[in-house]
Structures are given as C-alpha cells and as structure tokens.
N, C-alpha and C positions, 0 to 999 in steps of 0.2 A: 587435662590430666585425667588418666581413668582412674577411678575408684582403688579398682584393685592394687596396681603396682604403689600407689601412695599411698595408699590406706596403710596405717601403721599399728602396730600391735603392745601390749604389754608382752609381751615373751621377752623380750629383756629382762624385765624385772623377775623371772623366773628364769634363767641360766640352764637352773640344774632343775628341771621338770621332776617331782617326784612322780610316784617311785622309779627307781633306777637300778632296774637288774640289781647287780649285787650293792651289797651294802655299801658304801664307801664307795664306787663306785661312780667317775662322772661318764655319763653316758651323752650328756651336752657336745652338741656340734662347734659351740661357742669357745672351747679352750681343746684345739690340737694342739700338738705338742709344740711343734714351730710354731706359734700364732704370731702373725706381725699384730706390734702394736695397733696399727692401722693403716689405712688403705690409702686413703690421700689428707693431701692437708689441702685446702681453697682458700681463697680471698675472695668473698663477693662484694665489689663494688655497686655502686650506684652511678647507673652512665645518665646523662639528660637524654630523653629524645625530643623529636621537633618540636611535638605537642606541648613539653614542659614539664612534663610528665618523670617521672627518674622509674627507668628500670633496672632492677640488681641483675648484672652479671657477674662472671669470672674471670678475673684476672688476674686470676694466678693460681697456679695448679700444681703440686711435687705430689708424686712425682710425677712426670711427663710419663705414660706406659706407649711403647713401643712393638712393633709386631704381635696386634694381638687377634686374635683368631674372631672371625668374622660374627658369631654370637656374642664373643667378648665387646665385641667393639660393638656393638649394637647396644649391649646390657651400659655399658661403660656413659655410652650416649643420653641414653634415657634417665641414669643417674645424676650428670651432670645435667642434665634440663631440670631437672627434678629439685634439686638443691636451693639457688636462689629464691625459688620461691617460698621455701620454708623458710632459710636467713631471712626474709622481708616479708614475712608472713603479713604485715600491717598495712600493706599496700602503697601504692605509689607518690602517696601526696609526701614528697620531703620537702626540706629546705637547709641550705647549708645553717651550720649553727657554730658558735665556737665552743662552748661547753655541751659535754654529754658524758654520762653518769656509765662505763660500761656495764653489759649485762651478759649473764651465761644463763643458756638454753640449750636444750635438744629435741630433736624431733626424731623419728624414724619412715625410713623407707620400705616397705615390702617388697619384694623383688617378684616375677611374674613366679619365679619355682616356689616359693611360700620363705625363701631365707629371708632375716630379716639384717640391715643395716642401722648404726644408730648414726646420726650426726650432732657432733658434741660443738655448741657455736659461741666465741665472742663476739659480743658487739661494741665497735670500739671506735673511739675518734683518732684518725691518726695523729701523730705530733705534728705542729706545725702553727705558723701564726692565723690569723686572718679567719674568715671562717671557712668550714669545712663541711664535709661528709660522713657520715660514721658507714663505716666498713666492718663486713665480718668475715673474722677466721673461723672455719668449719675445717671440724677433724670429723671424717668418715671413717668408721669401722665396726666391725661386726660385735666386739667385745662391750658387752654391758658395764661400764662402773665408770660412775660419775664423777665421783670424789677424787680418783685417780685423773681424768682428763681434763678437771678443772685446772686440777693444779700444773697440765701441762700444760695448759689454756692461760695461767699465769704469766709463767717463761716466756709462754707467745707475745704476750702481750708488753712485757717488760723490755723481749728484745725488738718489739717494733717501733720504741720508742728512742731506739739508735737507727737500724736501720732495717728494712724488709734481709738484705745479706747476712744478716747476723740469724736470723732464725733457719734459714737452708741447713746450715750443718749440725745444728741442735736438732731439727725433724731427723736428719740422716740418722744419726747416734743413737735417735729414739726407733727406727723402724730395724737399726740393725740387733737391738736389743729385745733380749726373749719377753714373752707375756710373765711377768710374776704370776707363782701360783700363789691361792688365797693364804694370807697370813705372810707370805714371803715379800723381799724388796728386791728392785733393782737399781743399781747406781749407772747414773746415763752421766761421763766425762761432757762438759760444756765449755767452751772457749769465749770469753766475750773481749774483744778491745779495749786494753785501758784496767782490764780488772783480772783479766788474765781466766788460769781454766776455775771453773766451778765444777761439783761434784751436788749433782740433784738426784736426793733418794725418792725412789715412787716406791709406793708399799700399798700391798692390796690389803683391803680388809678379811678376818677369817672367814667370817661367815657369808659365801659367796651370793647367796640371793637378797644380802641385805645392801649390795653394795652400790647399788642405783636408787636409795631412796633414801631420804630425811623425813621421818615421820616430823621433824620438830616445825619443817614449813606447814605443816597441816594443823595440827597443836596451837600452833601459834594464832591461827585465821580461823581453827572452828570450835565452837564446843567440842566435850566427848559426847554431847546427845547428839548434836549432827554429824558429827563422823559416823556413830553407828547407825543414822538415817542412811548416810548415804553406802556405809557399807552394806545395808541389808539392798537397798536397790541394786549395787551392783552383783549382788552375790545371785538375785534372780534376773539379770541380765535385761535391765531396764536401758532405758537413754538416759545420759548424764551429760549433763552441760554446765561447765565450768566457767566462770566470767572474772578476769582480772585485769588489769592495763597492762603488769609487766610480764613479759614473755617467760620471764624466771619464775614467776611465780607461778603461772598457770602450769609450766614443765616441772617443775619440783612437786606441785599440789599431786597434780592426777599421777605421775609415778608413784607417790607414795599413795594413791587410794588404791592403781592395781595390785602393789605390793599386799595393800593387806590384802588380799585373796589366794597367798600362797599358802598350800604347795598347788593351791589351784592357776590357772590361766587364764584371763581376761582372753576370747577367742574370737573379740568382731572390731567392727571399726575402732581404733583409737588414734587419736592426732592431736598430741597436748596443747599444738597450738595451729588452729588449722586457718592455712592462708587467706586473704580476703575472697581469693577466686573459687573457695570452694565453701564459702558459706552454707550453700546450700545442701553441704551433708545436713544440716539440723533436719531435713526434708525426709529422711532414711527413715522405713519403715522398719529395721532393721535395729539391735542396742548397738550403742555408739558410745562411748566417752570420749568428751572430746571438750577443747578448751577454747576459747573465745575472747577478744579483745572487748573491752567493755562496750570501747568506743562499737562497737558494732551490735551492740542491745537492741535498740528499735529495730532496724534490720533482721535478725533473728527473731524476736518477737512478733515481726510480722509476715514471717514464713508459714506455710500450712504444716504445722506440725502432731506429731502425733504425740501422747501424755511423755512429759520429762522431767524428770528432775534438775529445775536449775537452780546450781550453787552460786553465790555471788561470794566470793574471797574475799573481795574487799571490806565490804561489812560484815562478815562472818553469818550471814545467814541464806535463807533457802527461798527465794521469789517467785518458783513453781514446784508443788508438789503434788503427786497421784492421789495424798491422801492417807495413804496406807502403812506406809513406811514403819509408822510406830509398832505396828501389830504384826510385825514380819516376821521377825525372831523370836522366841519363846523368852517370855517378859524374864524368867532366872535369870538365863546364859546375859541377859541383856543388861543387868542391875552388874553382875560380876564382872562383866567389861567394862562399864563404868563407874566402877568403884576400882578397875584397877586402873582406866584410863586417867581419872581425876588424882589417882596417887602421882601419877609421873606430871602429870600440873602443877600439882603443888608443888612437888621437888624438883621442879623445871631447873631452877638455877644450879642445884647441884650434880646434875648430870650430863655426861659429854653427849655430841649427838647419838655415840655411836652406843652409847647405852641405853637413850632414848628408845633408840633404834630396835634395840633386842628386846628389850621390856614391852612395848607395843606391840610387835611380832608378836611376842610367846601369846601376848593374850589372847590374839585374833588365830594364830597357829592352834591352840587350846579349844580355841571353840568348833574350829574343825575335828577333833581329835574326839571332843564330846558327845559332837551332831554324828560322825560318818566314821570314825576313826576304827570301828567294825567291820569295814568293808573286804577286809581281806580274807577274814575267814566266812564268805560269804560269795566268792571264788570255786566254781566245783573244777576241777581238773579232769584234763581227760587222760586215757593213757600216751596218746600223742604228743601231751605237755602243753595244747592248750586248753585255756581256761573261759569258760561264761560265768558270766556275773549273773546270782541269784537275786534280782530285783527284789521279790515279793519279800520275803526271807529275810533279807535284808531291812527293809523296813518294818517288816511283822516284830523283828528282834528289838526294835525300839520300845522300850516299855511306856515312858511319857509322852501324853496324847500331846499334847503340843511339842514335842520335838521331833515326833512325828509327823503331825501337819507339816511343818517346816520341811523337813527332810523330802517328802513328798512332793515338794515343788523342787526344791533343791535336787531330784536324782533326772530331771527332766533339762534341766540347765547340760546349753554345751559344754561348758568345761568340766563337769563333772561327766559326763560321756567321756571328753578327749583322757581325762584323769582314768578312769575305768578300763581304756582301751589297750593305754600303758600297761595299765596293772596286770590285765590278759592275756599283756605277749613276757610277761618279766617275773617269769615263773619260777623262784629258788628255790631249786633239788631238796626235798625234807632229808635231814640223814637217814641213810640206810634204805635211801633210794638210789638205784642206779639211772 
C-alpha cells in the first residue's frame, strides 16, 4: 500500500476550511448540492486461507457500478483494495467466537488527486448459533459526520439481524435521499417484515465542523493538562502516537484532537487506526498522528523512531515525551484553557455531547483568535486583488513576548501556510470598492 493514496488526513474534521470567500459562504468541495449520501455500502468478511490465517475480504458491495470509464475503474479498484485492510486493521490472527461486543470506527482514504473519502465501519457478529466470525459493514463517502452515519450504521446493523435482504432497500432510500444541510433533517421511508414501514429521522448538527467529533471521548481518557500537552505538540506539527485496544476509541480520540485545531488543518499523515501492515509509518520522519493497537506496543517501541509523543488512552497518560510540551504555549492562554477545560469536567454530567462539543471548541477556537486572529489586517493587497501576507508585521504587532515566541513557531507550521494561502486568494471587496 503506498503511503500516499492511504495516508489519511484530518480535513474531514474541518469541512468548511476557513476563511471562505464570502461570509456565509460554503466554499467546501464536501456539500454540492446533489451530494449522495454515500458512495458504497461493503461487507468485509473474513475468508480462511490455507495457512490458517483469515484474510478480510468483500463480500458484498451496493451498489454494483457499471460502465465506468477507464480511470474510474482503476480509482474504484485501488479503493476496494484499500478498505479491508482498514475494517481489519488488527491483523490476521482470528478465531471464530460466539460473542462479540459491536464496535464503530472510521478511517480515511486519500485519493492520488488529494480528495479525501471517509469510511464509517461496524463491526459486528452476524446472527446465528454456533460460533462465528465478526464481519464489518463499511459505508464509504466523502461527507464528514459521524453522529449521522452511526446511527445509519444502527439500522444496518438491526436489519442484519433478520436478514442481509432487508438492508438493500433501506441503503437504496438512503442514497436516493439528499444530504441534510447543517441544522436540517431528512426522513428516509423504511420497510421491514413483520413490523411493517418505519420513518427514520437523520438530522445533521448545526455547526458543521463539529460534527465528526466528541471531545467527551477525549475528556473522559485524559486530563485537561494532557490534552493541552498534546494540543500544543500537535499545533507545532510534532509525531503523535496514540495507543488503545478498541478501534473506537483510538478513531473518536484522534478526531477529536484534530478537531481541536480548527479553523486550522492537521496537513500530514493521519491514520486513526493504522493497519498491522503498515506499522512502520511510526518510522516517518515526517508529523504523523496516528493511532495504534496496544497490542502492538513492543513492536512500535522497537521501531527506529524519531522524538514522539505517545499517548496511552487507556490509562490516561503520556509514555513518551519531547519534554517540552509544557513550555509550548504561553503559561496565560494556558491556565485559561484550563480552567475553562476543568469547568466542563466538573459539569460533565450536565451537559449533552453536543454542548460538550461547543464549549471545548470555543475554548481552543479562542485561543486561535488571541495568538493570530490579527492576521487579516496583516494582508497588503494589490491592485490585482491579490494579497501577500506581511509576516514580519504581523508578528512585530504582537505585543506579549511570549505569545510571540509561540506565534513565531506557529507562522512556520504547515497549516498555518495552507490557512494563509486561503486567506490570499479570498479577498472581500471593502465598500466602495469596485
């Protein structure tokens, strides 16, 4: 598998990339107006081979695409090779079992032109007596939100426990039905045997780049001191390495750490859960976030690797550090993250996720707004209508020596380039300009 086409990205978790030409404006490739729900629905089994060994394939595909143009079917090829190995990230050693605990995950694909795919996965024991295999339904699509294809990863899973036939016309009704915009619902008609039609509401959330992350899985597994260890590492585009057993946990964790870095974009290797065959990304000289089965610890640990941060989820703390992390962010901004972070701890029980959700954003959104949130009048214009960014200027205008230091590393980071580049082609007319 090369690097490239699997290597996966946080740009999900960031939809609507700021800034965005005009205000209100979604300039995201991720919501055209037709947007199918998604692209395919799978089944990856687990076949034996001779060795003993169980390799995940697919067995089953909706839709079947027919006459597709010779690039297509290439691109289409390399997707479906691609897939199983993420469903079975864990590698080959199975054994039938008669209980198994389902679990949702996802992963993403990069495609060779830079679009990104997500795949939204159960993993599930089919019904039946005796023991068995656990099989996963994988929904592929380009649309970022979790919350939304869980719960259609629900239905999946409710009608596989009558029959695989029961869920084909429930996909259909879903692919024929439009993308909800944020804040909107769609009602998808459902037919099942014996109980007759159902009416399933999906509703997206408003605020569209919140809607692939649960800061409460994060919350729950770390301090707020090591969340903002590990946000300051990722915010200067360090290696991060993640360590949990369940698949679910390591894809909920690390979405929600790219998330805190919006309106920025996590822009190098990310793979929340990367397959046994490609361990040896930890090798990447290159920043990585990336998530790791535990069971594969000693193996990573005895890779040649370069300085990382690794997080262990399960015990809630940090097993390799640079060192530095505390002195990264200006000790202020850093007390008021954490005093606002410890408010929403304490009041953990009284809040839904999705307030969780907003209340952690604004904080970390805030401390963008405080470090750089001057950058636009820091923009010279030409009369062309494009724009260079005044670097120097720019951080001259900082008045606090330490949010200056900081900022200083932080204008060197790619994402703050990629951020920057936006900003210089998304130039809005001052009045009384023509």
């Amino acid at each position: 598998a090369t690097e490239g086409k699997e290597e996966a990205s946080a740009a999900e978790n960031n939809p609507s990339r700021m800034p965005q030409g005009k205000p209100g404006e979604r300039s995201s490739v991720l919501y055209s107006a037709a947007q199918f729900f998604f692209e395919y629905l799978v089944v990856v089994s687990l076949k034996k081979m001779s060795d003993g060994r169980y390799e995940p394939k697919i067995t089953y595909q909706f839709p079947k695409r027919e006459n597709l143009l010779k690039g297509q079917k290439e691109e289409e090829e390399r997707l479906l090779q691609a897939i199983p190995l993420f469903c079975f990230p864990d590698g080959n050693n199975w054994a039938p079992v008669t209980e198994f605990t389902s679990e949702t995950f996802s992963f993403v694909l990069t495609n060779v032109d830079g679009s990104r795919k997500i795949g939204y996965c159960r993993r599930l024991l089919p019904s039946g007596r005796g023991v068995r295999l656990p099989e996963v339904f994988c929904i592929i699509s380009c649309l970022g939100c979790f919350g939304l294809f869980s719960k259609i990863l629900d239905e999946v899973e409710k009608r596989r426990q009558i029959s695989m036939a029961v869920i084909y016309p429930f996909m259909q009704g879903l692919r024929e039905s439009p993308f909800p915009a944020p804040g909107k619902t769609v009602t998808i008609k459902s037919f099942i045997p014996e109980s007759g039609t159902e009416l399933i509401e999906l509703t997206r959330p408003v605020d569209a780049h919140l809607e692939h992350v649960e800061f409460q899985a994060l919350l729950q597994r770390l301090s707020p001191h090591l969340i903002l260890h590990i946000f300051a590492s990722a915010v200067l585009e360090r290696r991060l390495i993640f360590l949990a057993e369940e698949l679910s946990v390591l894809s909920q964790c690390i979405h929600a750490v790219a998330a805190l870095l919006y309106p920025f974009t996590w822009a190098h290797t990310y793979i929340p859960v990367v397959p046994e065959c490609l361990l040896d990304t930890v090798c990447c000289p290159t920043p990585f976030m990336v998530g790791i089965q535990m069971r594969h610890l000693e193996r990573v640990l005895d890779q040649p690797m370069e300085e990382a941060l690794i997080v262990d989820l399960c015990e809630g703390k940090i097993l390799r550090a640079v060192g530095d992390e505390e002195e990264i962010l200006p000790i202020k901004l850093q007390n008021e993250m954490l005093t606002s972070l410890n408010r929403h701890n304490n009041n953990n029980n009284i809040h839904t996720s999705e307030q969780v959700n907003t209340l952690v954003s604004e904080a970390f959104v805030q401390f963008f707004v405080r470090m750089v949130g001057h950058y636009a009048s820091h923009i010279k214009w030409s009369k062309n209508g494009s724009g260079i960014f005044q670097e120097r200027a720019f951080c001259k205008a900082i008045t606090s020596k330490t949010n200056r230091k900081f900022v200083k590393k932080f204008v060197k980071t790619n994402m703050f380039s990629l951020f920057i580049e936006e900003a210089e082609k998304s130039r809005i007319p001052q009045e009384g300009e023509q």
